[in-house]
C-alpha positions in Angstrom: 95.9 137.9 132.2 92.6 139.8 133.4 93.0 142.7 135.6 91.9 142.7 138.4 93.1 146.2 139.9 90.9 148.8 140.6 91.5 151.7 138.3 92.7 154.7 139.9 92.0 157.8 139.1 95.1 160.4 138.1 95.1 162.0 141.8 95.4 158.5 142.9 98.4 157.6 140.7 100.3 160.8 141.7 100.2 159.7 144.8 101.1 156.5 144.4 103.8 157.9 142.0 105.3 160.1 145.0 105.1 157.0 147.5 107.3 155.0 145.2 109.6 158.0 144.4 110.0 158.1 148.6 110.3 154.2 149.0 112.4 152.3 146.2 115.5 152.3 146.2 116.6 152.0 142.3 114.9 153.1 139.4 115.7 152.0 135.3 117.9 154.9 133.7 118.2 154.7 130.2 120.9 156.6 128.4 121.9 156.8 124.6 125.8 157.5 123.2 126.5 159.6 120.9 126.1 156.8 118.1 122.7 155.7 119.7 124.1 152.7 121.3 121.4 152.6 124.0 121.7 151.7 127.6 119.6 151.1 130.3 120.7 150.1 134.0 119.6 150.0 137.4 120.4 153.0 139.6 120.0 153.9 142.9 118.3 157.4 143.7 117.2 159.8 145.7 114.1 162.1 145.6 113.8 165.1 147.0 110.4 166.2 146.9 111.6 168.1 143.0 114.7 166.4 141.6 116.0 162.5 141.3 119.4 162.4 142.1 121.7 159.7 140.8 125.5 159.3 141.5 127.9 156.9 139.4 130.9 156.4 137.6 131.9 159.2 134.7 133.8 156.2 133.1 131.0 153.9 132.7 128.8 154.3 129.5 125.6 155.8 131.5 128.0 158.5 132.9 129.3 159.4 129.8 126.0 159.4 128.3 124.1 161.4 131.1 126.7 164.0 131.3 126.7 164.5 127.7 123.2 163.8 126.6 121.1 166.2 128.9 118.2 163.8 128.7 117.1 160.3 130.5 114.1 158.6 131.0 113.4 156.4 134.4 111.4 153.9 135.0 109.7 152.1 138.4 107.8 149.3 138.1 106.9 146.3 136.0 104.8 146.3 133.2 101.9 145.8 134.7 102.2 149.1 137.2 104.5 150.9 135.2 105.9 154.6 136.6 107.9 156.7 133.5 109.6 159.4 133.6 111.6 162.0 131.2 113.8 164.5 132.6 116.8 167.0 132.1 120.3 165.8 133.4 122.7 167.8 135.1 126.2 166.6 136.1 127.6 168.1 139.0 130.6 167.5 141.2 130.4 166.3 144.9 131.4 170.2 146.0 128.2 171.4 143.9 125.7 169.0 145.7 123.3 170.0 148.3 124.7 168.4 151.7 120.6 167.9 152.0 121.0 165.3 148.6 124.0 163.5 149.3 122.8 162.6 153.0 119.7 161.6 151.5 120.5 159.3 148.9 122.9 158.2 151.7 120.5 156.8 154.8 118.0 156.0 151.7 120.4 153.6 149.7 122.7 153.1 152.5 126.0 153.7 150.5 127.4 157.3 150.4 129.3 158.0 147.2 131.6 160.3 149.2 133.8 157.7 150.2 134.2 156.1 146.3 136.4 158.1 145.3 136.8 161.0 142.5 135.3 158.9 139.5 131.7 159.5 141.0 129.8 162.2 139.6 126.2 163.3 140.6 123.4 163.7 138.2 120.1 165.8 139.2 117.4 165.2 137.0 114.7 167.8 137.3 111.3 165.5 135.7 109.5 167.5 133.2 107.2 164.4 132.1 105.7 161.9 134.1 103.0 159.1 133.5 101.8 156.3 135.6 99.4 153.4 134.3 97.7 149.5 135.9 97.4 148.2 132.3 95.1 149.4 129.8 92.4 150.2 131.6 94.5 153.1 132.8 95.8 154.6 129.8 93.5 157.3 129.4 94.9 159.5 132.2 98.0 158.6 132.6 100.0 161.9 131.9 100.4 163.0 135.4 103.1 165.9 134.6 103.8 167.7 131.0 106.3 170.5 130.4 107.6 170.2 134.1 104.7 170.6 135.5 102.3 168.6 137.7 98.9 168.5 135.7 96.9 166.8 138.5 
């Protein structure tokens, strides 16, 4: 398949990154346990302008995995307009939440995990890696953030 997408430049693409971080609603979160079983799921999220925040079951193997790996990497996209991104995990209980967070992910996904029940648990992930690419035409450019840090 040719593409036939204009290639943006990295500016470009962090917007774009930040539009679809506002917009969708779920994002891929892969998780490893402890024997490297991977998984990888669909998730719905919340962005807060700094952290993605992510709310599901401690009992299910991506719970156990994000609260015990410290690490994930999500994804947006398909792989022709691929969005990546590696962060640090933090569990946190409901009470520990920002009020701000949970009413976000809230009117965003339209389910508030308040009313699940105890087994939910929160998980913030703070990005410290982010690229964004159309194809190959955009590889060259497509590390928007390194180290935590926004580099365009």
């Amino acid at each position: 398949m040719t593409n036939t997408r204009t290639t943006r430049d990295p500016g470009q693409r962090k917007k774009d990154v930040l539009v679809r971080l506002t917009d969708e609603v779920d994002i891929w979160v892969s998780s490893a346990a402890g024997d490297g079983t991977p998984y990888l799921v669909p998730l719905a999220f919340y962005w807060d302008g700094a952290d993605i925040w992510l709310c599901t079951r401690l009992t299910n193997p991506t719970g156990r995995n994000l609260s015990t790996g410290g690490r994930t990497r999500l994804a947006l996209g398909d792989t022709r307009d691929v969005v990546l991104l590696d962060g640090e995990v933090t569990s946190l209980a409901v009470a520990d939440v920002p009020t701000e967070a949970i009413e976000g992910f809230a009117a965003k996904c339209g389910w508030d995990p308040r009313g699940s029940g105890p087994a939910y648990v929160w998980f913030r992930v703070r990005p410290t890696a982010v690229e964004a690419w159309h194809e190959e035409p955009e590889l060259v450019g497509r590390h928007l953030m390194r180290d935590g840090v926004w580099v365009v």
